[in-house]
C-alpha positions in Angstrom: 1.6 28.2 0.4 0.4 26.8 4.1 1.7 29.9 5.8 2.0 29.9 9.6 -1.3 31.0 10.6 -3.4 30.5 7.4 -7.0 29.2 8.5 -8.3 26.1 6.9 -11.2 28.2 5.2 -8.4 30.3 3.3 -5.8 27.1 2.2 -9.1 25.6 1.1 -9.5 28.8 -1.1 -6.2 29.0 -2.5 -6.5 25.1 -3.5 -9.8 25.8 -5.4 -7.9 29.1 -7.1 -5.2 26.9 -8.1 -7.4 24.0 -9.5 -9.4 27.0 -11.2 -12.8 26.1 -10.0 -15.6 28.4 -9.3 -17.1 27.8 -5.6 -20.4 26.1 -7.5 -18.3 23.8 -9.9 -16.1 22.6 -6.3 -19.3 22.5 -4.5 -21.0 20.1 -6.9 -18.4 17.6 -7.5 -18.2 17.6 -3.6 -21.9 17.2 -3.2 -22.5 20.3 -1.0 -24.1 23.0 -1.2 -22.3 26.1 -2.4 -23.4 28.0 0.5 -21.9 25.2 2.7 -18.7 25.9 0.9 -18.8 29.8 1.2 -18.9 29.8 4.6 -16.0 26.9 5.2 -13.9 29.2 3.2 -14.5 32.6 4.7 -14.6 31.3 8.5 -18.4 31.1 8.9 -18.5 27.4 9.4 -16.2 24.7 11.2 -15.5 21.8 8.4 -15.8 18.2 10.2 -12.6 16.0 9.8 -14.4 14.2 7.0 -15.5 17.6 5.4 -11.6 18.7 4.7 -10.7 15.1 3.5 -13.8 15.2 0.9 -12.5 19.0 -0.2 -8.9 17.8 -0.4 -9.5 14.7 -2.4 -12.2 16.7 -4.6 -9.1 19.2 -5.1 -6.4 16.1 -5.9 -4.2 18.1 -3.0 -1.1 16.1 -2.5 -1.3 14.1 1.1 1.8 16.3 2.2 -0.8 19.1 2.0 -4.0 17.1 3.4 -2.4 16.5 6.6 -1.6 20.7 7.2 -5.4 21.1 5.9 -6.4 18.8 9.0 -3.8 20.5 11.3 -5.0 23.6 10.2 -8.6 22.9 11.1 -7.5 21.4 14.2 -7.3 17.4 13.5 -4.7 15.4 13.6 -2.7 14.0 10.7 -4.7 11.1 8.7 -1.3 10.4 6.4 1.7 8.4 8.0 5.2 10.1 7.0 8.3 8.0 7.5 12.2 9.2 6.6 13.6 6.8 4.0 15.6 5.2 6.3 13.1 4.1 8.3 12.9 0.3 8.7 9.5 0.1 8.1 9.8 1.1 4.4 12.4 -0.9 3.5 10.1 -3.5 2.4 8.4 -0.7 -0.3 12.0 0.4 -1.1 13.4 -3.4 -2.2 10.2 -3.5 -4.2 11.5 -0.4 -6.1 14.9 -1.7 -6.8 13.5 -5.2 -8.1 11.6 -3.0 -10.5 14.7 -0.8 -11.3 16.9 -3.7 -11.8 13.9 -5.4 -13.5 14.4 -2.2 -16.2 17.7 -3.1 -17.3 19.6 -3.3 -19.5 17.4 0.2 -20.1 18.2 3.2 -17.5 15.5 3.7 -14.9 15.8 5.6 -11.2 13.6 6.2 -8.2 13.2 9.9 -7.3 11.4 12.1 -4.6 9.0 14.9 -5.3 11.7 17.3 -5.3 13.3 15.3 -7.9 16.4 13.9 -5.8 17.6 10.9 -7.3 16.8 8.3 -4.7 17.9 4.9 -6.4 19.0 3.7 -9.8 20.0 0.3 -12.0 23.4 -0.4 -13.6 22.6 1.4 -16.6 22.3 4.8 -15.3 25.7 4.9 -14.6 27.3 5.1 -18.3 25.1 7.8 -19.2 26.8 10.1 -16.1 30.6 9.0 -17.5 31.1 12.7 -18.9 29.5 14.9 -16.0 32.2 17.5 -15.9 31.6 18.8 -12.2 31.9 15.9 -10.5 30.1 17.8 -7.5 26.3 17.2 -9.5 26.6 14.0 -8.5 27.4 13.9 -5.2 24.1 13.1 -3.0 21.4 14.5 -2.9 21.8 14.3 -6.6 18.8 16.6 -8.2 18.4 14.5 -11.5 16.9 18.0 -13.4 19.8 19.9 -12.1 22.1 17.2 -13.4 20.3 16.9 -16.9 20.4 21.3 -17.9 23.6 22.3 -15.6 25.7 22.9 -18.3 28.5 21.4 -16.9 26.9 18.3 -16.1 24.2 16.4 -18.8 23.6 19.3 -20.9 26.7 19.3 -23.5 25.7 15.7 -24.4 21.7 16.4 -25.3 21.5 16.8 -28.6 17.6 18.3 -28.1 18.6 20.5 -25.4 16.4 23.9 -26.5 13.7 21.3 -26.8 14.5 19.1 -23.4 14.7 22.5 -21.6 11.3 23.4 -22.4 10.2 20.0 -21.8 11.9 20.0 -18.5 10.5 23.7 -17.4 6.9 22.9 -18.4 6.4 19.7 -15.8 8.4 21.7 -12.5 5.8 24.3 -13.5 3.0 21.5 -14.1 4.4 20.3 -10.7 4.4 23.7 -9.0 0.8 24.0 -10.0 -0.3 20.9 -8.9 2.3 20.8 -5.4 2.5 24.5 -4.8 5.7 23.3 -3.3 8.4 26.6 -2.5 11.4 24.5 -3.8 10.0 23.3 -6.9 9.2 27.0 -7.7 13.1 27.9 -6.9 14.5 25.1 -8.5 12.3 26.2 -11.8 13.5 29.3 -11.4 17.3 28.1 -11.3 16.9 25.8 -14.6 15.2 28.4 -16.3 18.6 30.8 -16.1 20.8 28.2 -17.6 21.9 28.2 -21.4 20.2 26.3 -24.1 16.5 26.7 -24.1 16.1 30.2 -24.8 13.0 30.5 -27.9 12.7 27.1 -28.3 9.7 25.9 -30.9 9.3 22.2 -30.1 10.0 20.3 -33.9 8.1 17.8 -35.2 9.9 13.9 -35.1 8.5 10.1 -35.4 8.8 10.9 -31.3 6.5 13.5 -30.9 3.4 12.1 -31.3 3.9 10.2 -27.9 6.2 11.9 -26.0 9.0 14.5 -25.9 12.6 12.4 -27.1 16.0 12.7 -24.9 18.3 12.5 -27.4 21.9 11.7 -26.0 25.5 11.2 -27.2 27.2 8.6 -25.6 31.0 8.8 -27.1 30.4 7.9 -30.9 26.5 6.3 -30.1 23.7 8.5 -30.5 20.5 7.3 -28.2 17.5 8.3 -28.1 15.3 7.7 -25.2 11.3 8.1 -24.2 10.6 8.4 -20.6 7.7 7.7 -18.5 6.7 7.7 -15.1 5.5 5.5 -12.7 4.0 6.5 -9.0 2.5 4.1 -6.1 -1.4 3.4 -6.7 -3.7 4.9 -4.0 -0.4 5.2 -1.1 -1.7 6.1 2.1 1.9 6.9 3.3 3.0 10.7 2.2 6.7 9.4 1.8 5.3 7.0 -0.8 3.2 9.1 -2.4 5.7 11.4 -3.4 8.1 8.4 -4.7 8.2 7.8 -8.3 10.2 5.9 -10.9 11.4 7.6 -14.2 12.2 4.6 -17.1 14.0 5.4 -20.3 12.8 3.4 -23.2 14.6 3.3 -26.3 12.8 5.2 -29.3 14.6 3.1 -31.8 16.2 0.0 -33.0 19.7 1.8 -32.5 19.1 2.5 -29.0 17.5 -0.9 -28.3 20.9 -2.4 -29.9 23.6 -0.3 -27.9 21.7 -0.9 -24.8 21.6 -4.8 -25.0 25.1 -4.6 -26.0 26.7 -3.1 -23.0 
């Protein structure tokens, strides 16, 4: 998506297509007409600077994608984007770790939107003992990669058919949402590798809440919920695209090994 040359009127279009919104239903929860909005989309009429930023939050279009919307109509970038090494985040990032380490003794990591695996606590590091190519975890680590290659997580998941599936259906929830070209190829790699083929998700004490990660960890069996966590209202595209993934223990057994190590 955002192809060189695409006119604001047509990336405004294919955001509404994605979202699956008629013209009217976009036009109303914008509060503009729906001839207003048939005209910004084939070309007709100029959008103001505040007209795109209305559409784009209307739409929920990632900030990445706001500023090429503004670029695109010929405005400058209203979101900030600094590298990770940038000094200036280091603040932001310090705040992640104290939350990370704050985790502990259960495993939680930072990642990007393309799923790299940013930062982590001690407890993260156990679970990676058995990766058998070493060369998954050498940076950038992709934590999805890692977790279905199966020569690096995948032998110890004891719910891989049903973590596969799990895994596939939020890069394609995120490719819908992102329309981001290397979320869509790195779907399209996980979806080739062993274990998920005709999976039917089964019913466990888990399932009402959230899909388990069930892992063996030499004789220990654990079994993990995740959930995660993003910056509220960022105005910073870097930060908006951080997030933290937490594994909580979904029993008594897990709790126990955990606190134990």
């Amino acid at each position: 998506m955002n192809r060189t040359g695409d006119s604001v009127g047509a990336l405004l279009r294919e955001w509404r297509q994605r979202r699956r919104l008629s013209q009217l239903h976009l036009a109303l929860d914008a509060g503009i007409s729906q001839r207003h909005l048939s005209f910004i989309e084939s070309g007709r009429a100029a959008p103001s600077r505040g007209m795109v930023l209305t559409l784009a939050e209307t739409l929920s279009v990632p900030l990445r994608e706001r500023n090429r919307l503004l670029l695109a109509a010929g405005y400058a970038p209203s979101f900030g984007e600094r590298s990770l090494g940038d000094p200036s985040l280091k603040p932001a990032l310090d705040v992640v770790q104290r939350i990370l380490d704050g985790h502990a003794p259960n495993p939680a990591l930072a990642i990007d939107r393309h799923w790299t695996m940013l930062l982590a606590n001690g407890a993260v590091a156990p679970l990676l003992a058995e990766v058998e190519d070493k060369s998954l975890l050498e940076a950038p680590v992709n934590v999805l990669r890692l977790s279905l290659h199966p020569k690096g997580l995948a032998p110890n998941i004891l719910n891989l058919a049903e973590w596969h599936a799990h895994v596939l259906g939020r890069l394609r929830g995120l490719n819908e949402f992102a329309a981001d070209p290397v979320i869509a190829e790195l779907e399209k790699e996980l979806s080739a590798y062993p274990g998920g083929g005709g999976h039917r998700r089964k019913t466990d004490k888990a399932s009402g809440i959230a899909v388990p990660f069930r892992f063996r960890l030499g004789s220990a069996t654990l079994s993990f919920i995740t959930t995660t966590t993003v910056f509220g209202a960022p105005l910073d595209v870097t930060l908006s695209e951080l997030a933290i993934e937490s594994f909580f223990p979904a029993d008594e057994a897990t709790a126990r090994f955990l606190r134990a190590e």
